[in-house]
mmCIF file as Biopython writes it, N, C-alpha, C and O atoms, coordinates in Angstrom:
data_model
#
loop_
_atom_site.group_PDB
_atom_site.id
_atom_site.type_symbol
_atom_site.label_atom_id
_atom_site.label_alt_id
_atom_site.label_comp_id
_atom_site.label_asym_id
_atom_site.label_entity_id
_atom_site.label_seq_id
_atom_site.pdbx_PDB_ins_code
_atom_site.Cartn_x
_atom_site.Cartn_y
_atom_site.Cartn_z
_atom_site.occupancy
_atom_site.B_iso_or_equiv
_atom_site.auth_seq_id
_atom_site.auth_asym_id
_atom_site.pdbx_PDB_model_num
ATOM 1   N N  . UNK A ? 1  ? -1.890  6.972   3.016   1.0 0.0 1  A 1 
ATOM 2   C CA . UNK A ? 1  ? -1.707  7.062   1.576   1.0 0.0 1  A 1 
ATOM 3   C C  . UNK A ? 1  ? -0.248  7.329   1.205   1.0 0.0 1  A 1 
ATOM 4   O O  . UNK A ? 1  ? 0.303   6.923   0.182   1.0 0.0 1  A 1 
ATOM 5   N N  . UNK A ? 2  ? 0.350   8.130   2.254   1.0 0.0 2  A 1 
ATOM 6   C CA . UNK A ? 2  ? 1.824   8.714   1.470   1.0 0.0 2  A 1 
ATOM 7   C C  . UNK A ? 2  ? 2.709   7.426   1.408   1.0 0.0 2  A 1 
ATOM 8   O O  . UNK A ? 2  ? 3.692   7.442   0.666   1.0 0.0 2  A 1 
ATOM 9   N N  . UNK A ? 3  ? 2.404   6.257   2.177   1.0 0.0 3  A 1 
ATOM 10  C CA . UNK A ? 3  ? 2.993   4.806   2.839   1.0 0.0 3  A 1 
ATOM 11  C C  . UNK A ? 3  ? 2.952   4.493   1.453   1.0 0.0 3  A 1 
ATOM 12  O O  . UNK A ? 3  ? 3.903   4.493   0.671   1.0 0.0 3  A 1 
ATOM 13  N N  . UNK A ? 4  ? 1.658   4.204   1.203   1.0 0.0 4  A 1 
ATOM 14  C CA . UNK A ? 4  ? 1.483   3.445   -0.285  1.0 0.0 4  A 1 
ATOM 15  C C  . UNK A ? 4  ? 2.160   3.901   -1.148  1.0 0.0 4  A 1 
ATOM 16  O O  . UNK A ? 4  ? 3.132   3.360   -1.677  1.0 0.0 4  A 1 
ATOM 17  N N  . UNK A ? 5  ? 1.598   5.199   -1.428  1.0 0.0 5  A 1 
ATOM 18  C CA . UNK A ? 5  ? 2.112   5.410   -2.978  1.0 0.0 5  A 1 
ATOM 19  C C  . UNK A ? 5  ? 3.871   4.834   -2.742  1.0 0.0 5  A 1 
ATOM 20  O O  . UNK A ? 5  ? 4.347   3.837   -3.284  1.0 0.0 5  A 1 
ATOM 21  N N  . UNK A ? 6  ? 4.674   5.865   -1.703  1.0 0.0 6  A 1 
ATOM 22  C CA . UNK A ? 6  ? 5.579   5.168   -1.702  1.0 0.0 6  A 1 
ATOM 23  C C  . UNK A ? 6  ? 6.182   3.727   -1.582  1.0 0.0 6  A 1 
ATOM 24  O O  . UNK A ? 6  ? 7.408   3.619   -1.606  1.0 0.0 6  A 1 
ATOM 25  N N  . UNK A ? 7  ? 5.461   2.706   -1.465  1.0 0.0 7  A 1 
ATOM 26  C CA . UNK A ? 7  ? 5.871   1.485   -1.854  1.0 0.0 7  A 1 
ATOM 27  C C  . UNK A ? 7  ? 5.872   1.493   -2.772  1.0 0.0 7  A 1 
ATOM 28  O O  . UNK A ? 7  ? 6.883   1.203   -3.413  1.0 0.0 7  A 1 
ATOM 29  N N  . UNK A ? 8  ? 4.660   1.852   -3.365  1.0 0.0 8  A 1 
ATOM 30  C CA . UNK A ? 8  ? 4.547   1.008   -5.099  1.0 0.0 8  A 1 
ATOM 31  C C  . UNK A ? 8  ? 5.552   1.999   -5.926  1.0 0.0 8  A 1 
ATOM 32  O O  . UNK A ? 8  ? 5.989   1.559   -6.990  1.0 0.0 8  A 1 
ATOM 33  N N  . UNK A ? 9  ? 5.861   3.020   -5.601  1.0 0.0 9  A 1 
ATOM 34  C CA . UNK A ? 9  ? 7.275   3.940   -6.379  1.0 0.0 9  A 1 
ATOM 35  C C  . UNK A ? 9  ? 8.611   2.907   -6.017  1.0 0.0 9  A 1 
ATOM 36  O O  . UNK A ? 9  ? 9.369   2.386   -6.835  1.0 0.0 9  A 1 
ATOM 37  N N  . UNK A ? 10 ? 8.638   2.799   -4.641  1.0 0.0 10 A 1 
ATOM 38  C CA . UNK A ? 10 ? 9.983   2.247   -4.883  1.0 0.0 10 A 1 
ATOM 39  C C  . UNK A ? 10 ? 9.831   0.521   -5.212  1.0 0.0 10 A 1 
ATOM 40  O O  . UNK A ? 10 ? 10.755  -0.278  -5.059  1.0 0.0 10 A 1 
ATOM 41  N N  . UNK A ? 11 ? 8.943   0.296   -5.522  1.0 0.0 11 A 1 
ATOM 42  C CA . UNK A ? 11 ? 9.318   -1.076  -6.150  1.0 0.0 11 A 1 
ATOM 43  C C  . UNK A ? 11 ? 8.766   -0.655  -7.450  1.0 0.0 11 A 1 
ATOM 44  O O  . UNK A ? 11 ? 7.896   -1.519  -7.565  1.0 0.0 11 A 1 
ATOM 45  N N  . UNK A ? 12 ? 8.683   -0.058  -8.319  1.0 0.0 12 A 1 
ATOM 46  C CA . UNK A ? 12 ? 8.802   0.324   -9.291  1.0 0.0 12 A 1 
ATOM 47  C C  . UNK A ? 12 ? 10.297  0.589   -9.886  1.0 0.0 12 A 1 
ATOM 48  O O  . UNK A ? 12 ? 10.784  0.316   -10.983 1.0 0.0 12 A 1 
ATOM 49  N N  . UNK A ? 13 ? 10.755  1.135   -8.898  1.0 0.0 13 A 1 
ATOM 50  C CA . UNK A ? 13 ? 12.317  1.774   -8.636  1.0 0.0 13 A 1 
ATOM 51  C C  . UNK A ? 13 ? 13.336  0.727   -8.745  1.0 0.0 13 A 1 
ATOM 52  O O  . UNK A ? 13 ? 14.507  0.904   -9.079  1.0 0.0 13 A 1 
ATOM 53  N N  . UNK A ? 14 ? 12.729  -0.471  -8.406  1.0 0.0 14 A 1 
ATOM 54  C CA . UNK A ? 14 ? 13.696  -1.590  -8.123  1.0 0.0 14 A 1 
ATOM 55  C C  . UNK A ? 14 ? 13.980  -1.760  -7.050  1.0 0.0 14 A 1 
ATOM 56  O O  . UNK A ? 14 ? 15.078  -2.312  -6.979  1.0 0.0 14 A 1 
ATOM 57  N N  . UNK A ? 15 ? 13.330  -1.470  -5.674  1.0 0.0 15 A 1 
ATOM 58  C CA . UNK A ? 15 ? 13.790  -1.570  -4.584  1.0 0.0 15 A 1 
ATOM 59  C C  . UNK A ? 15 ? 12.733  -2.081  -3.734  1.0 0.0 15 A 1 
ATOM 60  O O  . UNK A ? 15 ? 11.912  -1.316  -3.226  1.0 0.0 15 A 1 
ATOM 61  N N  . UNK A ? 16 ? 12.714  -3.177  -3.575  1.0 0.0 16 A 1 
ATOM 62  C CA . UNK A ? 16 ? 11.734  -4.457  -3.297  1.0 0.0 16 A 1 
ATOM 63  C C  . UNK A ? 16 ? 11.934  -4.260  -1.481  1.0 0.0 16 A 1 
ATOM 64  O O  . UNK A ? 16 ? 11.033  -4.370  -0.649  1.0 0.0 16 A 1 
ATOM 65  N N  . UNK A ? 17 ? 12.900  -4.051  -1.307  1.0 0.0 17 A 1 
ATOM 66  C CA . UNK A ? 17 ? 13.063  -4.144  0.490   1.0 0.0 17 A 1 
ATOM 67  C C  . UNK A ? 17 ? 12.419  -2.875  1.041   1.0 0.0 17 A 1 
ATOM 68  O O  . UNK A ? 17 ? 11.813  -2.694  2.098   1.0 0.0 17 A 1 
ATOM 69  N N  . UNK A ? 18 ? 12.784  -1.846  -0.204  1.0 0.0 18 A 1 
ATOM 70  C CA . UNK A ? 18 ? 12.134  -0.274  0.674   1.0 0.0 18 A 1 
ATOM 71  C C  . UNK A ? 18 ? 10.978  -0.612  0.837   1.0 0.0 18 A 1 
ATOM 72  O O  . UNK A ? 18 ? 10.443  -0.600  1.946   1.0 0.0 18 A 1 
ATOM 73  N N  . UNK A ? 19 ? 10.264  -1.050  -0.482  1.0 0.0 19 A 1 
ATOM 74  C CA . UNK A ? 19 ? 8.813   -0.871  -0.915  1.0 0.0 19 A 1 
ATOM 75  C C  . UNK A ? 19 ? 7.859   -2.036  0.298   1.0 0.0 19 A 1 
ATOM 76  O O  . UNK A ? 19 ? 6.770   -1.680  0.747   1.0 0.0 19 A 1 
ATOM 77  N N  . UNK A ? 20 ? 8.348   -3.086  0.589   1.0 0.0 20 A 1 
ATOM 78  C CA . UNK A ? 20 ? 7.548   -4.480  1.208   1.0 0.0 20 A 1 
ATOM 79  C C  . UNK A ? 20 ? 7.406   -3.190  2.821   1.0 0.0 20 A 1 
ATOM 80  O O  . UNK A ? 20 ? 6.307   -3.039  3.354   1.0 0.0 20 A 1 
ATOM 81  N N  . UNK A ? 21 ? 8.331   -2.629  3.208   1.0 0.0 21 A 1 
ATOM 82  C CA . UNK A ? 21 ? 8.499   -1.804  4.560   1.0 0.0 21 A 1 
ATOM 83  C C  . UNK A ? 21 ? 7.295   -0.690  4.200   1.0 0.0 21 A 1 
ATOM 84  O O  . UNK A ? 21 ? 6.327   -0.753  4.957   1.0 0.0 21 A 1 
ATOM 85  N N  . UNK A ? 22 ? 7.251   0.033   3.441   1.0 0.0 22 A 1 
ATOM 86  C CA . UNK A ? 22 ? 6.177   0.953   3.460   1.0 0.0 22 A 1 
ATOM 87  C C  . UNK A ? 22 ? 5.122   0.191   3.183   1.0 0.0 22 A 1 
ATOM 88  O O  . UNK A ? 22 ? 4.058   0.526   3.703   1.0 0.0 22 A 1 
ATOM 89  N N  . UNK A ? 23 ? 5.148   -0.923  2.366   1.0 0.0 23 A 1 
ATOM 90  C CA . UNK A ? 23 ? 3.741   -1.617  2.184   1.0 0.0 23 A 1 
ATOM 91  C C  . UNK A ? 23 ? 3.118   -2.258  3.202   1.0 0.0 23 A 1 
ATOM 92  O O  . UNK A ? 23 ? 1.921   -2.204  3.484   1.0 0.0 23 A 1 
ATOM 93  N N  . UNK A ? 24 ? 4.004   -2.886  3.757   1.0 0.0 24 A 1 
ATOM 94  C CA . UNK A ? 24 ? 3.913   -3.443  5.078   1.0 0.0 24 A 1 
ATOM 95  C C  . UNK A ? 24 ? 3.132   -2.634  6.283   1.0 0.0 24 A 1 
ATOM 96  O O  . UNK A ? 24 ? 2.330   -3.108  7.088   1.0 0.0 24 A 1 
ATOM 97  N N  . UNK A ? 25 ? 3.559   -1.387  6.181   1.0 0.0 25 A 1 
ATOM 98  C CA . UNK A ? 25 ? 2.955   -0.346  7.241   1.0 0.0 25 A 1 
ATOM 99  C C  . UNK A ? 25 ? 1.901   0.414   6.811   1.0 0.0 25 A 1 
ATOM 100 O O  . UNK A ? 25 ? 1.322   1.001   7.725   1.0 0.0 25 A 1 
ATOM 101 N N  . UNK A ? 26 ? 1.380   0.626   5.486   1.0 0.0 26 A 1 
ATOM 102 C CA . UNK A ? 26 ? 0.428   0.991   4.937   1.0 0.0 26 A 1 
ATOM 103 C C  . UNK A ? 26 ? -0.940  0.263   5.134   1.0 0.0 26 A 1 
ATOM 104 O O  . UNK A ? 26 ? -2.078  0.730   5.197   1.0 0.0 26 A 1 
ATOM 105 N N  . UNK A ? 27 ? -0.454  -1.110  5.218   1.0 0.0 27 A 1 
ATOM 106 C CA . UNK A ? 27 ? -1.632  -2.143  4.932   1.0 0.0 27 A 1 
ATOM 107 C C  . UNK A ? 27 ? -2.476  -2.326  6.299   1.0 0.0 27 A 1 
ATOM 108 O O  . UNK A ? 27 ? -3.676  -2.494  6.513   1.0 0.0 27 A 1 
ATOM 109 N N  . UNK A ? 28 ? -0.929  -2.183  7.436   1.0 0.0 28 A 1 
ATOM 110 C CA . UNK A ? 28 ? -1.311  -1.951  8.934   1.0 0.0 28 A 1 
ATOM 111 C C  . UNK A ? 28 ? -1.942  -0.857  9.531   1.0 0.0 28 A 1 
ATOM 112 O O  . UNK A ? 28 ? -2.675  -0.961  10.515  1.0 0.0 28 A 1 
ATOM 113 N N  . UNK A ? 29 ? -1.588  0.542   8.768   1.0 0.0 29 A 1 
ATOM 114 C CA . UNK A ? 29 ? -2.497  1.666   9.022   1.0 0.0 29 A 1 
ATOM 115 C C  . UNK A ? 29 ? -3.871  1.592   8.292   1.0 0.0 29 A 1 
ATOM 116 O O  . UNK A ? 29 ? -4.829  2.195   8.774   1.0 0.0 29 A 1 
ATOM 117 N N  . UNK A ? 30 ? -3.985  0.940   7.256   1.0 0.0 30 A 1 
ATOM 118 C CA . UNK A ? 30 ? -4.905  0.787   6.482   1.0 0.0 30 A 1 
ATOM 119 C C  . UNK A ? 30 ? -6.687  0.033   7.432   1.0 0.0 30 A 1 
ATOM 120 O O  . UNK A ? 30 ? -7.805  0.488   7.189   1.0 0.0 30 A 1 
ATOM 121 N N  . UNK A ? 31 ? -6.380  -1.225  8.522   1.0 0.0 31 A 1 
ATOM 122 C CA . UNK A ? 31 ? -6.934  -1.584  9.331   1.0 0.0 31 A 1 
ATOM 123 C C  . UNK A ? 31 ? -7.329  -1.205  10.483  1.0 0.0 31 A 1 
ATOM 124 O O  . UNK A ? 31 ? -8.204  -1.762  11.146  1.0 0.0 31 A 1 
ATOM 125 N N  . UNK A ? 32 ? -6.708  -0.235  10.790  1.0 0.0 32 A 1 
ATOM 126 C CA . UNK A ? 32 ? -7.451  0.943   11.568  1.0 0.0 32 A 1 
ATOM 127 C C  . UNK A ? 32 ? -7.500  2.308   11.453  1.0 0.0 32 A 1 
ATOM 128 O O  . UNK A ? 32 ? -7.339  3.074   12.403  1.0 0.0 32 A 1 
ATOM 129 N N  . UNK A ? 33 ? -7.791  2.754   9.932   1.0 0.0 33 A 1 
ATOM 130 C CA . UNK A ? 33 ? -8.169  3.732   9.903   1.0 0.0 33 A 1 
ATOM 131 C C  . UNK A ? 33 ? -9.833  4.075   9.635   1.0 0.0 33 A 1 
ATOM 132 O O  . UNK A ? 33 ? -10.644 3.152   9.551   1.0 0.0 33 A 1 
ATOM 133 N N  . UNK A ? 34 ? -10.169 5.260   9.533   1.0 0.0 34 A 1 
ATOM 134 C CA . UNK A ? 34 ? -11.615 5.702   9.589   1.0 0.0 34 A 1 
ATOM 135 C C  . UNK A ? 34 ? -11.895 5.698   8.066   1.0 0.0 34 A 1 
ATOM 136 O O  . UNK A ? 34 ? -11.119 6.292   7.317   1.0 0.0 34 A 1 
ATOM 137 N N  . UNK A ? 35 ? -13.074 4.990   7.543   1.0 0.0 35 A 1 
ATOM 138 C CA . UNK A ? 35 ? -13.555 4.497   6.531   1.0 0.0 35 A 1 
ATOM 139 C C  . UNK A ? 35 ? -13.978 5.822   5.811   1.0 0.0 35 A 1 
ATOM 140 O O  . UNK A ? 35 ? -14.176 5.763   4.598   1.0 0.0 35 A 1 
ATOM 141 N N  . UNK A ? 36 ? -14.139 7.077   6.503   1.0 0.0 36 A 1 
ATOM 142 C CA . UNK A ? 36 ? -14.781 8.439   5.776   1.0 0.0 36 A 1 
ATOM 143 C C  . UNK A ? 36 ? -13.164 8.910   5.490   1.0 0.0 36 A 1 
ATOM 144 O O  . UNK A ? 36 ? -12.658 9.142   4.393   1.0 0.0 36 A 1 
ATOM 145 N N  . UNK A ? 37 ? -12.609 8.967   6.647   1.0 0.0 37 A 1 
ATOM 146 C CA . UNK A ? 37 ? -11.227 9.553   5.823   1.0 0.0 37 A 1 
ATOM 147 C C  . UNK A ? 37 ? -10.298 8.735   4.455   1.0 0.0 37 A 1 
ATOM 148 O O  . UNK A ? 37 ? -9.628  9.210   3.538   1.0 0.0 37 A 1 
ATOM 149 N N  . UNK A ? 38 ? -10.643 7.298   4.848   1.0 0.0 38 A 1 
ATOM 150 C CA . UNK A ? 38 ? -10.002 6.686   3.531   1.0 0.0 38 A 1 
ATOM 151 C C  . UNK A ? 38 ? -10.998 7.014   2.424   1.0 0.0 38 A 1 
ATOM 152 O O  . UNK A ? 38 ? -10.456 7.240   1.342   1.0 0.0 38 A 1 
ATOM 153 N N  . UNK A ? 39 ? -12.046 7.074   2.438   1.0 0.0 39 A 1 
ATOM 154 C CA . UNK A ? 39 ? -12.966 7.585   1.311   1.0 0.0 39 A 1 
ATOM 155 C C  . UNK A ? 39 ? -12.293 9.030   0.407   1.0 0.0 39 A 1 
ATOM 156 O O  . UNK A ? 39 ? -11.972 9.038   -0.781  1.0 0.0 39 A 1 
ATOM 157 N N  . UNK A ? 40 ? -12.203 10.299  1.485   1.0 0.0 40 A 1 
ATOM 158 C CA . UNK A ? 40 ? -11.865 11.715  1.371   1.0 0.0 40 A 1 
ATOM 159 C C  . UNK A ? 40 ? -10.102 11.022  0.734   1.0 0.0 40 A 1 
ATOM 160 O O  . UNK A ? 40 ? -9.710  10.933  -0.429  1.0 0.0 40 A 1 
ATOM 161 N N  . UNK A ? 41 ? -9.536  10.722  1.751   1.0 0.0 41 A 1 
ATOM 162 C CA . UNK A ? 41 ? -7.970  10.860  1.357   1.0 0.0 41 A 1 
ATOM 163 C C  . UNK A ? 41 ? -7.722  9.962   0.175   1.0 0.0 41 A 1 
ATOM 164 O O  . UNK A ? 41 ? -6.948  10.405  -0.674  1.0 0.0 41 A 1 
ATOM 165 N N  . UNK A ? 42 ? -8.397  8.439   -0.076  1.0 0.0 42 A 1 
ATOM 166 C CA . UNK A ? 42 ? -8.056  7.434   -0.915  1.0 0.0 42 A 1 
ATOM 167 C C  . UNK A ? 42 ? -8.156  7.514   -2.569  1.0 0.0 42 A 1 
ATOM 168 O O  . UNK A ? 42 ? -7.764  6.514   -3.170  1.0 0.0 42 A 1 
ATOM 169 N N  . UNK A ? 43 ? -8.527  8.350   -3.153  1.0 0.0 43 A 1 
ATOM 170 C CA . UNK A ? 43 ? -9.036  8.658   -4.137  1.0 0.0 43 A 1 
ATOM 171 C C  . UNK A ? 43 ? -10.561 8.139   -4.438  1.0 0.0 43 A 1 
ATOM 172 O O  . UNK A ? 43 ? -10.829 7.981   -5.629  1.0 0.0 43 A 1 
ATOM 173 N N  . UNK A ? 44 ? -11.341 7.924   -3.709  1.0 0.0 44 A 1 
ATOM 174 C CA . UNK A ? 44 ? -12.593 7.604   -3.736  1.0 0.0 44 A 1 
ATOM 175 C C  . UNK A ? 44 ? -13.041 5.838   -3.406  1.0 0.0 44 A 1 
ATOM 176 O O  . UNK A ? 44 ? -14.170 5.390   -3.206  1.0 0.0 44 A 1 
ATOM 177 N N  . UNK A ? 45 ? -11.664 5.064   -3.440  1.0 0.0 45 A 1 
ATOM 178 C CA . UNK A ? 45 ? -11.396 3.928   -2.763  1.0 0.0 45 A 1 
ATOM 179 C C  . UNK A ? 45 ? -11.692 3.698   -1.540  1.0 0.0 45 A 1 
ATOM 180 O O  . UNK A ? 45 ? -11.199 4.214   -0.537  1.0 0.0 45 A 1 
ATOM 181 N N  . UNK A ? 46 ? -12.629 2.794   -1.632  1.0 0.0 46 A 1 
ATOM 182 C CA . UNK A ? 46 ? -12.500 1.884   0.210   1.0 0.0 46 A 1 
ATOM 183 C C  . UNK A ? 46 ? -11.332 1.699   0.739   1.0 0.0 46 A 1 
ATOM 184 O O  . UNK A ? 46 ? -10.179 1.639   0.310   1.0 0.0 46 A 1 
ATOM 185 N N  . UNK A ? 47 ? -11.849 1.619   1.768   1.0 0.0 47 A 1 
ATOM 186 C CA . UNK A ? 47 ? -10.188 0.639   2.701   1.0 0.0 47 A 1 
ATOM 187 C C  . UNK A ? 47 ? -10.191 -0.941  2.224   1.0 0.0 47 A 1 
ATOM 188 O O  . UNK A ? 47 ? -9.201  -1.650  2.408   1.0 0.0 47 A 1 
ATOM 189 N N  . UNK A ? 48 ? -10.949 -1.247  1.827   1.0 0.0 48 A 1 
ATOM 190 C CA . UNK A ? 48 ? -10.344 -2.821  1.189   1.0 0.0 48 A 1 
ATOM 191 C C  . UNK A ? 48 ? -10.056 -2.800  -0.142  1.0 0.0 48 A 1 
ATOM 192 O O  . UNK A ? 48 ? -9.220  -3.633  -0.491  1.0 0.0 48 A 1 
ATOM 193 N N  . UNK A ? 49 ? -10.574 -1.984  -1.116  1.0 0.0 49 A 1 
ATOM 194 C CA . UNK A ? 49 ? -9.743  -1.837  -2.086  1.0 0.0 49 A 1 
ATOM 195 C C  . UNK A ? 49 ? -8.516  -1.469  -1.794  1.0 0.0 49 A 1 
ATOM 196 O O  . UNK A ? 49 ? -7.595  -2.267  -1.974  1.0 0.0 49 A 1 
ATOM 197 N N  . UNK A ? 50 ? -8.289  -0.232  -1.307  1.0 0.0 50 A 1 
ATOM 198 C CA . UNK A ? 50 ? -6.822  -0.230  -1.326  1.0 0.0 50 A 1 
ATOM 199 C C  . UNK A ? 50 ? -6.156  -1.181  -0.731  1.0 0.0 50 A 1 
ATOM 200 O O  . UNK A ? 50 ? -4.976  -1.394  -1.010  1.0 0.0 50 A 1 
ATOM 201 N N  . UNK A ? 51 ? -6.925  -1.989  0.306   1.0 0.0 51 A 1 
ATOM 202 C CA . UNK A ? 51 ? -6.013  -3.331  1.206   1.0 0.0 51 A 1 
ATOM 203 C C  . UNK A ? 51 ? -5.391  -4.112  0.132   1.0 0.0 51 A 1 
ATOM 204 O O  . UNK A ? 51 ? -4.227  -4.481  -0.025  1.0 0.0 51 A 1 
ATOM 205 N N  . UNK A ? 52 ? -6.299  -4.249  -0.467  1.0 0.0 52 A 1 
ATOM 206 C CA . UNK A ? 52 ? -6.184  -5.370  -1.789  1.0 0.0 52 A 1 
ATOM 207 C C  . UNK A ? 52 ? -5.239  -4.625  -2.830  1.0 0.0 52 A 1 
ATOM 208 O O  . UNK A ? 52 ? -4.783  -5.336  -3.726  1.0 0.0 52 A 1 
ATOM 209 N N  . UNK A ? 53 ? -4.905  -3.333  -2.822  1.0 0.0 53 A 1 
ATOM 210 C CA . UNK A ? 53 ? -3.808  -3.295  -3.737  1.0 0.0 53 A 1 
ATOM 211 C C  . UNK A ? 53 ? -2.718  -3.532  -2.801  1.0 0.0 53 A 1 
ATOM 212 O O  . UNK A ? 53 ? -1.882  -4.320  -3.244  1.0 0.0 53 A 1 
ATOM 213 N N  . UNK A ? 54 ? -2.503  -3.118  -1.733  1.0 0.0 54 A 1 
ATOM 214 C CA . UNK A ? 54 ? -1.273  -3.561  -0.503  1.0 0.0 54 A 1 
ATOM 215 C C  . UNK A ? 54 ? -0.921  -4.832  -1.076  1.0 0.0 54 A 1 
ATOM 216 O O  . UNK A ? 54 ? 0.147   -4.978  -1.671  1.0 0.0 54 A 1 
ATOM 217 N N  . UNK A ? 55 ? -1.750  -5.753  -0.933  1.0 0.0 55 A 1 
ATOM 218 C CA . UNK A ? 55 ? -1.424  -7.131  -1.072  1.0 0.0 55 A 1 
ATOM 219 C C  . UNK A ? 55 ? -0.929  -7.275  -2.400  1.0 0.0 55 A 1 
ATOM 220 O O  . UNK A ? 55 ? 0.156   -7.792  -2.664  1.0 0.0 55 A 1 
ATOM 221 N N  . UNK A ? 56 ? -1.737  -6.813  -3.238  1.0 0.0 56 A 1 
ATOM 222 C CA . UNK A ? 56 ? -1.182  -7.351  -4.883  1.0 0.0 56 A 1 
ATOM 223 C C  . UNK A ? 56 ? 0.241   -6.619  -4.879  1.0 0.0 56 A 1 
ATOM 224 O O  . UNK A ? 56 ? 1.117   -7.278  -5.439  1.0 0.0 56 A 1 
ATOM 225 N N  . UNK A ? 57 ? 0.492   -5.847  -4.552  1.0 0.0 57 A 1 
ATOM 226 C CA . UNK A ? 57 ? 1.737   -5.324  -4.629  1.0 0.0 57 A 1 
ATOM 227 C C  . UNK A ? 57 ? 3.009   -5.640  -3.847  1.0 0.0 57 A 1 
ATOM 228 O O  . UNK A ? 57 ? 4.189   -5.646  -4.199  1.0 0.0 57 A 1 
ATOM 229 N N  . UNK A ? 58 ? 2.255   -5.974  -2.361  1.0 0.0 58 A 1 
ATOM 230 C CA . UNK A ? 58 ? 3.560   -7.164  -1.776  1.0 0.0 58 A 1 
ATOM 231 C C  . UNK A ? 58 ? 3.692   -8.580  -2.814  1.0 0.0 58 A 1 
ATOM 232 O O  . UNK A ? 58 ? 4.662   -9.248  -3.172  1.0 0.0 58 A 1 
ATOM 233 N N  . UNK A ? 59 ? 2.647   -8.644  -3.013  1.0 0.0 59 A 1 
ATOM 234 C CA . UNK A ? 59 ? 3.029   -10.202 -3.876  1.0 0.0 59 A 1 
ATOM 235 C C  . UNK A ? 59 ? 3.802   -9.480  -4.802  1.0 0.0 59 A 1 
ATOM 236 O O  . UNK A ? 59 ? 4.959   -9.597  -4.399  1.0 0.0 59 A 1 
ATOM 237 N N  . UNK A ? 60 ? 3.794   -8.739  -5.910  1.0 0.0 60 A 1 
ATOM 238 C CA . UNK A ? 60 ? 5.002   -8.448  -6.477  1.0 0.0 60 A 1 
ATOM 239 C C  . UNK A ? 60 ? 6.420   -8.398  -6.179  1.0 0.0 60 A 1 
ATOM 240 O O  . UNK A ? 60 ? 7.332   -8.725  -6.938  1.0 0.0 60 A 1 
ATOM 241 N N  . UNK A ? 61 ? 6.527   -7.869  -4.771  1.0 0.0 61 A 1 
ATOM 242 C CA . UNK A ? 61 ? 7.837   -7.891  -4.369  1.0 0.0 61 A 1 
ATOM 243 C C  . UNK A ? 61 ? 8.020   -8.727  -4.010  1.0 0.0 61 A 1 
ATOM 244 O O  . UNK A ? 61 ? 9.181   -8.825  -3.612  1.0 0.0 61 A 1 
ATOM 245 N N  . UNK A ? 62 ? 7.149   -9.974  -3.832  1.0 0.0 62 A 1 
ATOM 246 C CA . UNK A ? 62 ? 8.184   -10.968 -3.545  1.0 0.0 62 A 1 
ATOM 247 C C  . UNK A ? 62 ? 7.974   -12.115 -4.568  1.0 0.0 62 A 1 
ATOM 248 O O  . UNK A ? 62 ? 7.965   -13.261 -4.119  1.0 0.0 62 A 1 
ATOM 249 N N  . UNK A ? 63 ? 7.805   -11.921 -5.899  1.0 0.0 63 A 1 
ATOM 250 C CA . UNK A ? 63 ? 7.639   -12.548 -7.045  1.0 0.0 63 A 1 
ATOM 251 C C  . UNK A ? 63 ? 9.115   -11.521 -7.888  1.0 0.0 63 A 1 
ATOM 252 O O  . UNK A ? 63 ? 9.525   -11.853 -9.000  1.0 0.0 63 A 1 
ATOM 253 N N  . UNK A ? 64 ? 9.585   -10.584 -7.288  1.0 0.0 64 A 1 
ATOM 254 C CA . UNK A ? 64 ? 10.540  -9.705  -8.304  1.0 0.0 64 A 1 
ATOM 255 C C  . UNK A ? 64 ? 11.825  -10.353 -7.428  1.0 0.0 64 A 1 
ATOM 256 O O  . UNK A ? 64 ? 12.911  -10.142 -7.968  1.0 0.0 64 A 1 
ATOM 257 N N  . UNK A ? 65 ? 11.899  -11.322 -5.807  1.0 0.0 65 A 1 
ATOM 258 C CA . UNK A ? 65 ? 13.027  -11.110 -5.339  1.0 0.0 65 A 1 
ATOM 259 C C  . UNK A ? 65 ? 13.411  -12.341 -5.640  1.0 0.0 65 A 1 
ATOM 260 O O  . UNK A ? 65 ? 14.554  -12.714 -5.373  1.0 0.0 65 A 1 
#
């Protein structure tokens, strides 16, 4: 989670290269993590919801570069 949020802050920020790197590694921890802890830690989100914001949000950064 701390991966994510920080992408989507720094491409909020304007910083498309920080953000694709944490998104990038978020999306990769995201596929093997434990489906009860992404439940507890995710805000009540699956692991493919949040996958699926990974993605919508890399596509931003590379629709902003």
């Amino acid at each position: 989670m701390p991966r994510l949020r920080g992408g989507i802050v720094a491409r909020r920020l304007g910083r498309p290269a920080d953000a694709r790197t944490r998104l990038t590694a978020a999306r990769r921890l995201l596929e093997t993590e434990d489906p009860f802890r992404l439940l507890l830690f995710g805000g009540g989100f699956a692991g493919d919801a949040l996958a699926q914001l990974c993605d919508a949000e890399l596509r931003a950064c590379e629709a902003a570069a």
